[in-house]
PDB file of N, CA, C and O in Angstrom:
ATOM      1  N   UNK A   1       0.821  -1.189   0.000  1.00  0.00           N
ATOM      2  CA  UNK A   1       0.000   0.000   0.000  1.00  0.00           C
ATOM      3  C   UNK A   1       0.869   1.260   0.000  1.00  0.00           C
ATOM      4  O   UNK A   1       0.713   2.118  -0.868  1.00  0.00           O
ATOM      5  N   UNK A   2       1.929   1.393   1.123  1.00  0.00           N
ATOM      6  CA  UNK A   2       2.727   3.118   1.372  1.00  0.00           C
ATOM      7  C   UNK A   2       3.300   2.478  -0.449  1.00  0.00           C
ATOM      8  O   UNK A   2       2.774   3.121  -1.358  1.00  0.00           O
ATOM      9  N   UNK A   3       4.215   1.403  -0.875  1.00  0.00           N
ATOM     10  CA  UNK A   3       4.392   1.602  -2.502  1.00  0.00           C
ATOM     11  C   UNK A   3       3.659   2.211  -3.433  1.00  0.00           C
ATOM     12  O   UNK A   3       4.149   2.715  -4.443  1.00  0.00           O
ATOM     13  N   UNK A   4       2.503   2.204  -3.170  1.00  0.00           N
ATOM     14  CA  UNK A   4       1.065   2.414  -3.963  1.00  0.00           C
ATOM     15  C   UNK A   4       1.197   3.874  -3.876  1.00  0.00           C
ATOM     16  O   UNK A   4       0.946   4.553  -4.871  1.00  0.00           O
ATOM     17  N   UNK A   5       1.593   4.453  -2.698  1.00  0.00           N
ATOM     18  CA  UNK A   5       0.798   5.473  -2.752  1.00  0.00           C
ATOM     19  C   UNK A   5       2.553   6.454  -2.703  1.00  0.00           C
ATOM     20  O   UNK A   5       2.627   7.614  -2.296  1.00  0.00           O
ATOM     21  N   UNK A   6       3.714   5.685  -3.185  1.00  0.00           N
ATOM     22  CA  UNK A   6       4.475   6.802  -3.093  1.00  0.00           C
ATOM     23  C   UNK A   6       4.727   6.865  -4.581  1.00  0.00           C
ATOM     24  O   UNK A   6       5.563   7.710  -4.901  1.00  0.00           O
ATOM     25  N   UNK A   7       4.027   5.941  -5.870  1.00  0.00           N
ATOM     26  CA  UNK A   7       4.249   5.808  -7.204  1.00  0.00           C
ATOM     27  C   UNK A   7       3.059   6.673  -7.507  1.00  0.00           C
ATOM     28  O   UNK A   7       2.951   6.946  -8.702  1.00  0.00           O
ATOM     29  N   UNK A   8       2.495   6.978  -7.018  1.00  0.00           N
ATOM     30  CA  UNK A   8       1.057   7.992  -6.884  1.00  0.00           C
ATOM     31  C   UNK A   8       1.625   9.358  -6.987  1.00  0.00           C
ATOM     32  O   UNK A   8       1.618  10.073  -7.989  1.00  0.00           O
ATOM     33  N   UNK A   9       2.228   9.685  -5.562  1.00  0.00           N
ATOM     34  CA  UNK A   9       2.392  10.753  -5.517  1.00  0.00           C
ATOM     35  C   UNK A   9       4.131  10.799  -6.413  1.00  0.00           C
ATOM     36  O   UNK A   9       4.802  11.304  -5.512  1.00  0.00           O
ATOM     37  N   UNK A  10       4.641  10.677  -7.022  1.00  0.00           N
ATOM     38  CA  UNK A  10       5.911  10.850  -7.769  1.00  0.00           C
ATOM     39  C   UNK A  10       5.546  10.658  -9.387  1.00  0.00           C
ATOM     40  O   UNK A  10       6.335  10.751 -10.327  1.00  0.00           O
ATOM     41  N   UNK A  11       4.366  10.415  -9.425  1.00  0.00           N
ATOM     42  CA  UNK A  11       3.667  10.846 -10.754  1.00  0.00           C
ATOM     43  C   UNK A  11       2.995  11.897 -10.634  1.00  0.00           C
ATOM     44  O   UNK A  11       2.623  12.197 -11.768  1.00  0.00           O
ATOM     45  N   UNK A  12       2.470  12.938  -9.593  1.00  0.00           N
ATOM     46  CA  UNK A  12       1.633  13.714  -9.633  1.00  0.00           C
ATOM     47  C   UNK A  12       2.790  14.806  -9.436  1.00  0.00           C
ATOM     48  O   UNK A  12       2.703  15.764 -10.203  1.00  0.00           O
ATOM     49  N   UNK A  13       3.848  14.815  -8.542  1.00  0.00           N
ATOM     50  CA  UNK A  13       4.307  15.679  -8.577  1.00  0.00           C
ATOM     51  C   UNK A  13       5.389  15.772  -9.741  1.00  0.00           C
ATOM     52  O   UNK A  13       6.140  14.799  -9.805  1.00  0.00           O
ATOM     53  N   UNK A  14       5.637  17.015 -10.882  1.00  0.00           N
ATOM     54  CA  UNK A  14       7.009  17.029 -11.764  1.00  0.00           C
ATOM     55  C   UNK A  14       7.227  18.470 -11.667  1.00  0.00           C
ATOM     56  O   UNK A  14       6.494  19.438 -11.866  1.00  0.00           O
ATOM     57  N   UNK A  15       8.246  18.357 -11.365  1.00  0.00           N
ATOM     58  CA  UNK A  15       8.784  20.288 -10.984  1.00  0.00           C
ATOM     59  C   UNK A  15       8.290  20.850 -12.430  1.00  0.00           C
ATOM     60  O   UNK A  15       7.359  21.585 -12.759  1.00  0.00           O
ATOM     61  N   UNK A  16       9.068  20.347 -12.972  1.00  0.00           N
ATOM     62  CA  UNK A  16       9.497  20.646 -14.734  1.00  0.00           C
ATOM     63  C   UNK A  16       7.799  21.115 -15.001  1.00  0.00           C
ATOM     64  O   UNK A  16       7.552  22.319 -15.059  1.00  0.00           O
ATOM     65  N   UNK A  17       6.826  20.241 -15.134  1.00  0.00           N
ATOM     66  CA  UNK A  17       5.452  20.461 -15.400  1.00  0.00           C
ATOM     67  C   UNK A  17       4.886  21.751 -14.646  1.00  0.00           C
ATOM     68  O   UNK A  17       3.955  22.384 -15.145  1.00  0.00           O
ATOM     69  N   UNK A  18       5.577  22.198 -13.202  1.00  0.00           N
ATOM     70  CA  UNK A  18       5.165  23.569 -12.452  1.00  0.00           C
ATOM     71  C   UNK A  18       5.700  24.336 -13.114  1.00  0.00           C
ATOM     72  O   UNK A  18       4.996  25.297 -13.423  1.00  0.00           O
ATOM     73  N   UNK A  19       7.326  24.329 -13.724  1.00  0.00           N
ATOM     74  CA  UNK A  19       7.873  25.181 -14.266  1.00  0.00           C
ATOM     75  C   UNK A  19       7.490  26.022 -15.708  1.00  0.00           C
ATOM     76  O   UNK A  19       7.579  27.198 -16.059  1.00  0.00           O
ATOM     77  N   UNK A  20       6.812  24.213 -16.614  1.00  0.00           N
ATOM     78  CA  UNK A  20       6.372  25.065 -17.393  1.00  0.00           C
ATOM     79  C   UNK A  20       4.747  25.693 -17.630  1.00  0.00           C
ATOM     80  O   UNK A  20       4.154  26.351 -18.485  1.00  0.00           O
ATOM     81  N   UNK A  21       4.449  25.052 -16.323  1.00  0.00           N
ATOM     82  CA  UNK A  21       2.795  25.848 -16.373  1.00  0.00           C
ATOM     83  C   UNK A  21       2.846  27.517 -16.047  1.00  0.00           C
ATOM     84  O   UNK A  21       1.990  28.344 -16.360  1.00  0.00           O
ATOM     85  N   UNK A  22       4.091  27.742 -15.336  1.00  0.00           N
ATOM     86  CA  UNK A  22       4.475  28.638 -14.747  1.00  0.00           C
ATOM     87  C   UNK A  22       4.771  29.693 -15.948  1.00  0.00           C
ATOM     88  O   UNK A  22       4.014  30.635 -16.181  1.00  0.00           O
ATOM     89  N   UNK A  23       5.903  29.443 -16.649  1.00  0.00           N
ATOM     90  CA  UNK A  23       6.076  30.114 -18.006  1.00  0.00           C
ATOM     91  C   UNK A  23       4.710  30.181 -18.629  1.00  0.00           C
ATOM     92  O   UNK A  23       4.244  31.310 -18.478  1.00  0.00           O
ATOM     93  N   UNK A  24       4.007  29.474 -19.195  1.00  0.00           N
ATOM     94  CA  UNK A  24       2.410  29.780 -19.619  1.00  0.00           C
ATOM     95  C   UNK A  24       1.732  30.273 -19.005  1.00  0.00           C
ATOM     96  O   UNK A  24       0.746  30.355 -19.737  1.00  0.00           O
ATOM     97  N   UNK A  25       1.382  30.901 -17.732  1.00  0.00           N
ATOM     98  CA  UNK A  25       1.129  31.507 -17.517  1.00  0.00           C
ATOM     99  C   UNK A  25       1.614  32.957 -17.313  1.00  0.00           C
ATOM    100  O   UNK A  25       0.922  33.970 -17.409  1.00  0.00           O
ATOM    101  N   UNK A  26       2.990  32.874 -16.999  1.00  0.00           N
ATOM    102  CA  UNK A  26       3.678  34.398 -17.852  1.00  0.00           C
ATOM    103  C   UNK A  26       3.299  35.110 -19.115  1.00  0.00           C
ATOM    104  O   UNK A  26       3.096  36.275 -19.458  1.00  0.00           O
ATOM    105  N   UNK A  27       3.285  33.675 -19.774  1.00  0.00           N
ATOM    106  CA  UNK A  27       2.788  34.156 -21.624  1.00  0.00           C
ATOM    107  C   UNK A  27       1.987  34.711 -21.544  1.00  0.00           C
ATOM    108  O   UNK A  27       1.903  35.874 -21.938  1.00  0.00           O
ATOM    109  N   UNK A  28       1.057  34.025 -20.967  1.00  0.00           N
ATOM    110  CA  UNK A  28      -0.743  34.823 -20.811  1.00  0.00           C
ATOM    111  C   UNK A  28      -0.469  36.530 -20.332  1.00  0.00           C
ATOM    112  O   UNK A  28      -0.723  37.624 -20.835  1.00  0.00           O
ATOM    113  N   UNK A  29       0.044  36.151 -19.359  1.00  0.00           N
ATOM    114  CA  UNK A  29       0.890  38.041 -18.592  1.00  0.00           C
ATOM    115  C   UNK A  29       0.923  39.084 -19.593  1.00  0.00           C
ATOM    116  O   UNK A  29       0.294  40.116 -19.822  1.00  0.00           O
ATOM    117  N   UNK A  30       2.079  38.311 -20.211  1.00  0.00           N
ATOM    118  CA  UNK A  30       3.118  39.472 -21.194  1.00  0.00           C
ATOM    119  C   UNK A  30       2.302  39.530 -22.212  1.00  0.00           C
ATOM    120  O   UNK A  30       2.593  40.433 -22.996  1.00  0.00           O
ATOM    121  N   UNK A  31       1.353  38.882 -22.505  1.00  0.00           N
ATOM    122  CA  UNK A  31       0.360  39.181 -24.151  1.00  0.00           C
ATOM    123  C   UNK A  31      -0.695  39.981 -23.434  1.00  0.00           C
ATOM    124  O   UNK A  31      -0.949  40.987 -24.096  1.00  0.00           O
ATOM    125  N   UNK A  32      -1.626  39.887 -21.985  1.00  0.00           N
ATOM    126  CA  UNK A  32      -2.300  41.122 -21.706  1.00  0.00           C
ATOM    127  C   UNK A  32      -1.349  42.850 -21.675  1.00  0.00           C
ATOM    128  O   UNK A  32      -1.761  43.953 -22.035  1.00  0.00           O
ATOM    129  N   UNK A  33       0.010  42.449 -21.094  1.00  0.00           N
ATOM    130  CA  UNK A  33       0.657  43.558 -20.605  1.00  0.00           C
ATOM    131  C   UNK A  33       0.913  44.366 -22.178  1.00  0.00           C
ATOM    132  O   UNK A  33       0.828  45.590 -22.277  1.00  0.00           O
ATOM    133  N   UNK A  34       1.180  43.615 -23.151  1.00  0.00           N
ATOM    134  CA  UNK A  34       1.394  43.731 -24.547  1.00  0.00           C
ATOM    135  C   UNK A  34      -0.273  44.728 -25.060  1.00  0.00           C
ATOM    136  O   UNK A  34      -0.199  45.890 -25.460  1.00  0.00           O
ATOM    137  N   UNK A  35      -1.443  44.077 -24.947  1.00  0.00           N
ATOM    138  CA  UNK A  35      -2.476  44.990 -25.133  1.00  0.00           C
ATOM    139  C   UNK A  35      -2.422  45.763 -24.592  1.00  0.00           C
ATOM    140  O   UNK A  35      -2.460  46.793 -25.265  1.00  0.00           O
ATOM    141  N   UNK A  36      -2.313  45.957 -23.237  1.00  0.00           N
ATOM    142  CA  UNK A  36      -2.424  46.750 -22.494  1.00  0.00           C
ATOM    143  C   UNK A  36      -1.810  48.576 -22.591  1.00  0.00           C
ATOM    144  O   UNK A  36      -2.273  49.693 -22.360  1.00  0.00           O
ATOM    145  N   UNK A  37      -0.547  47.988 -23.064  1.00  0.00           N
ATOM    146  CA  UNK A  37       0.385  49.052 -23.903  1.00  0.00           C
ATOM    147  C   UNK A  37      -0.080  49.724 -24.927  1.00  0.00           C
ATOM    148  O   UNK A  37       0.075  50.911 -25.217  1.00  0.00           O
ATOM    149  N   UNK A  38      -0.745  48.764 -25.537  1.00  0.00           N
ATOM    150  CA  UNK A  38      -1.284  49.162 -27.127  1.00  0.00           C
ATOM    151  C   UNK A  38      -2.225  50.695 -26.800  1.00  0.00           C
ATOM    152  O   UNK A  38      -2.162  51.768 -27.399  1.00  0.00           O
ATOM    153  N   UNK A  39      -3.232  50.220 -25.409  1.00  0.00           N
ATOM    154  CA  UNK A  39      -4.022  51.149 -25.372  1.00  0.00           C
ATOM    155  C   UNK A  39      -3.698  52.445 -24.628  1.00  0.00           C
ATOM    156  O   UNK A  39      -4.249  53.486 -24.987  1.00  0.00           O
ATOM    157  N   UNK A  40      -2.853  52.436 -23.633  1.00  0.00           N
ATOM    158  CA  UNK A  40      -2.363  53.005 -22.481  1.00  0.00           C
ATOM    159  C   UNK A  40      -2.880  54.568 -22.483  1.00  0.00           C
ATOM    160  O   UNK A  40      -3.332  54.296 -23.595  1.00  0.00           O
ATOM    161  N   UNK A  41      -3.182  55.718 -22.323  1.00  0.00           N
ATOM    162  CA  UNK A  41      -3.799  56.892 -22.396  1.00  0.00           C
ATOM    163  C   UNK A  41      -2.397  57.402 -22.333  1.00  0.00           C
ATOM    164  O   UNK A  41      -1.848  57.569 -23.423  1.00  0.00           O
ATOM    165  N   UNK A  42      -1.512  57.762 -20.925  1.00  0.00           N
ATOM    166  CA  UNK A  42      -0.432  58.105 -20.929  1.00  0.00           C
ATOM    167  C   UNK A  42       0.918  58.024 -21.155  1.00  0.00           C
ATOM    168  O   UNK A  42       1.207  56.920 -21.617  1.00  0.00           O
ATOM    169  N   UNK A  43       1.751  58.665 -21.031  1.00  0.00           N
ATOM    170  CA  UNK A  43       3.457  58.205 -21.156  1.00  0.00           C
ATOM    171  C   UNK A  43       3.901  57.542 -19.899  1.00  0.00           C
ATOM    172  O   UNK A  43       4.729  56.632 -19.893  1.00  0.00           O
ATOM    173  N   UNK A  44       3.332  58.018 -18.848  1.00  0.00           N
ATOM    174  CA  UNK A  44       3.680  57.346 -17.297  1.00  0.00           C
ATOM    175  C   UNK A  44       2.870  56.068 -17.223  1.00  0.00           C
ATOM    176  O   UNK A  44       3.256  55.340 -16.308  1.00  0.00           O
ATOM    177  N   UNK A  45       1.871  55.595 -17.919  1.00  0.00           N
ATOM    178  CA  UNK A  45       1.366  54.476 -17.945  1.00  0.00           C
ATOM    179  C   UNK A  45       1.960  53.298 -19.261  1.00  0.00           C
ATOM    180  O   UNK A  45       1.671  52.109 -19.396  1.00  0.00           O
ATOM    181  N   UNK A  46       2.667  53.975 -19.908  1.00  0.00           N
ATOM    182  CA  UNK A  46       3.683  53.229 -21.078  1.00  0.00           C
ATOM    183  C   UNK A  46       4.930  52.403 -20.202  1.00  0.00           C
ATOM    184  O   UNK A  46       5.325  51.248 -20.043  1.00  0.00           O
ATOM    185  N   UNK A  47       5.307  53.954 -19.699  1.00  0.00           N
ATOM    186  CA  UNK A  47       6.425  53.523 -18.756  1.00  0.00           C
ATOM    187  C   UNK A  47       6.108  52.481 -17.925  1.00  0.00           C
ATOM    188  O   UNK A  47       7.098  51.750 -17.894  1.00  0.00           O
ATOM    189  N   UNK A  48       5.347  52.096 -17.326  1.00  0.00           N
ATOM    190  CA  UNK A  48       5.239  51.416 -15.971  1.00  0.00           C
ATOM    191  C   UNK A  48       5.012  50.034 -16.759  1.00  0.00           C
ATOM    192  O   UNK A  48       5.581  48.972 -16.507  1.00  0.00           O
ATOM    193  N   UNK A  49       3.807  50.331 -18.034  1.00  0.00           N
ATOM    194  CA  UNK A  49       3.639  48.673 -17.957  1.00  0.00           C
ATOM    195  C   UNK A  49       4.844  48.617 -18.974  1.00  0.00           C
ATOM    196  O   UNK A  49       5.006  47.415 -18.766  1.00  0.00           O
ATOM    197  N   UNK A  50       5.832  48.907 -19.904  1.00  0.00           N
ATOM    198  CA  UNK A  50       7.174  48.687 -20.226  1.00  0.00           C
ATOM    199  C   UNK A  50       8.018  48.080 -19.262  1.00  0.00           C
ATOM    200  O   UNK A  50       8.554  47.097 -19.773  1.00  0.00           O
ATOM    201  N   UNK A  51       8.304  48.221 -18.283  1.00  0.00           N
ATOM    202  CA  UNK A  51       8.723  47.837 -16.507  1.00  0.00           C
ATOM    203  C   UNK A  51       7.990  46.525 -16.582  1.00  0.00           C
ATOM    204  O   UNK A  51       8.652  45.490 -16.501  1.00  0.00           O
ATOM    205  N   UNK A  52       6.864  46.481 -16.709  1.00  0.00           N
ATOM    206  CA  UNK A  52       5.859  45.134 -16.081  1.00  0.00           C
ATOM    207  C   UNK A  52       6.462  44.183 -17.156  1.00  0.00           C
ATOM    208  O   UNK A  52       6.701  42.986 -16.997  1.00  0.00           O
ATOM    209  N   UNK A  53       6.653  44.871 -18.197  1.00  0.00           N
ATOM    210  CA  UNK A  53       6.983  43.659 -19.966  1.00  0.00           C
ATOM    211  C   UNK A  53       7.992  43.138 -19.558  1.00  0.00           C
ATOM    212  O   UNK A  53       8.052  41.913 -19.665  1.00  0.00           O
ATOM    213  N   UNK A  54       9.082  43.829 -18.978  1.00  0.00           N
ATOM    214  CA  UNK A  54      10.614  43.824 -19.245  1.00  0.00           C
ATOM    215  C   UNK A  54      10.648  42.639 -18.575  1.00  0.00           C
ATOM    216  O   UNK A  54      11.024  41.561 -19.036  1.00  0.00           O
ATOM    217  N   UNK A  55      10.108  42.939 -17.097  1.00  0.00           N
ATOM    218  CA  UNK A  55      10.201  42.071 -15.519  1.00  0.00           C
ATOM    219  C   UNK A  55      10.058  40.618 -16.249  1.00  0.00           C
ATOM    220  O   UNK A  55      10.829  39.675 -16.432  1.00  0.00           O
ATOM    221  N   UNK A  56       8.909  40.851 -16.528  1.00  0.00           N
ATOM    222  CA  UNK A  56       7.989  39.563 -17.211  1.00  0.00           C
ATOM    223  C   UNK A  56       8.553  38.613 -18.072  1.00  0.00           C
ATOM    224  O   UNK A  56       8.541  37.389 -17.939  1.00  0.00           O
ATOM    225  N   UNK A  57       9.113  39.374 -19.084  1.00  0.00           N
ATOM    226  CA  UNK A  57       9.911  38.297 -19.920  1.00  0.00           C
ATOM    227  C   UNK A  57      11.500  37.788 -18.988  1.00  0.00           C
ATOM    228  O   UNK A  57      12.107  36.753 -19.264  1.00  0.00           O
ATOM    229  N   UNK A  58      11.780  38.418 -18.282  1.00  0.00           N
ATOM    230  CA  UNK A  58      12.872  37.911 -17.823  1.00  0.00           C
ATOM    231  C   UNK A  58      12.570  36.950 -17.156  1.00  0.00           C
ATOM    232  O   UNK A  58      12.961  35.810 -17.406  1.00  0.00           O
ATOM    233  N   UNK A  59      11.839  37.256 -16.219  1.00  0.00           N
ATOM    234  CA  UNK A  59      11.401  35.956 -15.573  1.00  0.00           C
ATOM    235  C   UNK A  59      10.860  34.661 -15.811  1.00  0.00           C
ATOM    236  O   UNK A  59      10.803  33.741 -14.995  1.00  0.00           O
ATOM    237  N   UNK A  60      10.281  34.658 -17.545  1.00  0.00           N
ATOM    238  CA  UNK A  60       9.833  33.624 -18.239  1.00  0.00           C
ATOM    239  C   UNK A  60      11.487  33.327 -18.697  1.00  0.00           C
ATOM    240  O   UNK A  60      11.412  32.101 -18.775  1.00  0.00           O
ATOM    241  N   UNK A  61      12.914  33.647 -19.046  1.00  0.00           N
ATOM    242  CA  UNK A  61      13.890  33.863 -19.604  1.00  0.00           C
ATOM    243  C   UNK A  61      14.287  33.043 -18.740  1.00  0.00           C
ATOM    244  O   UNK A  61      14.715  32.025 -19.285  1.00  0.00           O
ATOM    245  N   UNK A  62      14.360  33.007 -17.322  1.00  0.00           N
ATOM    246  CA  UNK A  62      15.233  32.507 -16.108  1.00  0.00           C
ATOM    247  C   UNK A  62      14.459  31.204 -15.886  1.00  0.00           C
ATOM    248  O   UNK A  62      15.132  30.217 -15.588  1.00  0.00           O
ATOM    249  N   UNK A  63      13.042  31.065 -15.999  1.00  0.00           N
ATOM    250  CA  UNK A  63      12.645  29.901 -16.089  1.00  0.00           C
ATOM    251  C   UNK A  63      12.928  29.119 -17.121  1.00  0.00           C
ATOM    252  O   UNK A  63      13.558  28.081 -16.919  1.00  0.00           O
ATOM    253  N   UNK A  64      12.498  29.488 -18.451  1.00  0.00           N
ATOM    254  CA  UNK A  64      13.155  28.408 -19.220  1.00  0.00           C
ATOM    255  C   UNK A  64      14.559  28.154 -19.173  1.00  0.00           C
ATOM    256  O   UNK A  64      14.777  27.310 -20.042  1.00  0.00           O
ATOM    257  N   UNK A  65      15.684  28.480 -18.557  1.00  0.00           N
ATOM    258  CA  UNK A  65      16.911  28.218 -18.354  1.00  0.00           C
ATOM    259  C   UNK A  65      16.702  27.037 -17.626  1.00  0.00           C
ATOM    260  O   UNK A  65      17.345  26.020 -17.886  1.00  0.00           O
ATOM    261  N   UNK A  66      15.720  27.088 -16.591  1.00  0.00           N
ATOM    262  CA  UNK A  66      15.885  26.068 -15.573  1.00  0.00           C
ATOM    263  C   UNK A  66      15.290  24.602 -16.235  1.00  0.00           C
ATOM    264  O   UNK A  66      15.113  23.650 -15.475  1.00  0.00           O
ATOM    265  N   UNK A  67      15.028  24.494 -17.528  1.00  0.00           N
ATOM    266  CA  UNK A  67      14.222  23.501 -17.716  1.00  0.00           C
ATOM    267  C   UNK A  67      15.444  22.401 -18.772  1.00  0.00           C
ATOM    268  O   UNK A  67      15.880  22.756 -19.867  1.00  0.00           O
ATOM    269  N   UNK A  68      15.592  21.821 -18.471  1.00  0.00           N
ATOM    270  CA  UNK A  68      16.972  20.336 -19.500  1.00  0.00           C
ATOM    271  C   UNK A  68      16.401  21.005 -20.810  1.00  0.00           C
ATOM    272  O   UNK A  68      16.782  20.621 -21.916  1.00  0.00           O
TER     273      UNK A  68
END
């Protein structure tokens, strides 16, 4: 039974699969932050979400590093 249930849980858990749900959901991020720009009214609101883009892709950048 504890066999049963540790081939259970070592199939449910895969970093790699958090990592890349993780990046997809960045994507999703950086393509609203991307409209978002498109529409922006101001220059101080360009600026900021430009900042939000930059952050964003890096951090999708540093994750896919981490992946074989």
């Amino acid at each position: 039974m504890l066999e049963r249930r540790m081939s259970f849980m070592s199939a449910v858990y895969n970093p790699e699969s958090d990592t890349i749900a993780e990046i997809e959901r960045l994507e999703i991020e950086a393509r609203d932050l991307r409209r978002r720009l498109e529409h922006a009214p101001g220059a101080e609101d360009k600026r900021v979400l430009n900042r939000l883009m930059k952050e964003t892709e890096q951090r999708i950048e540093l994750l896919r590093q981490r992946l074989p």
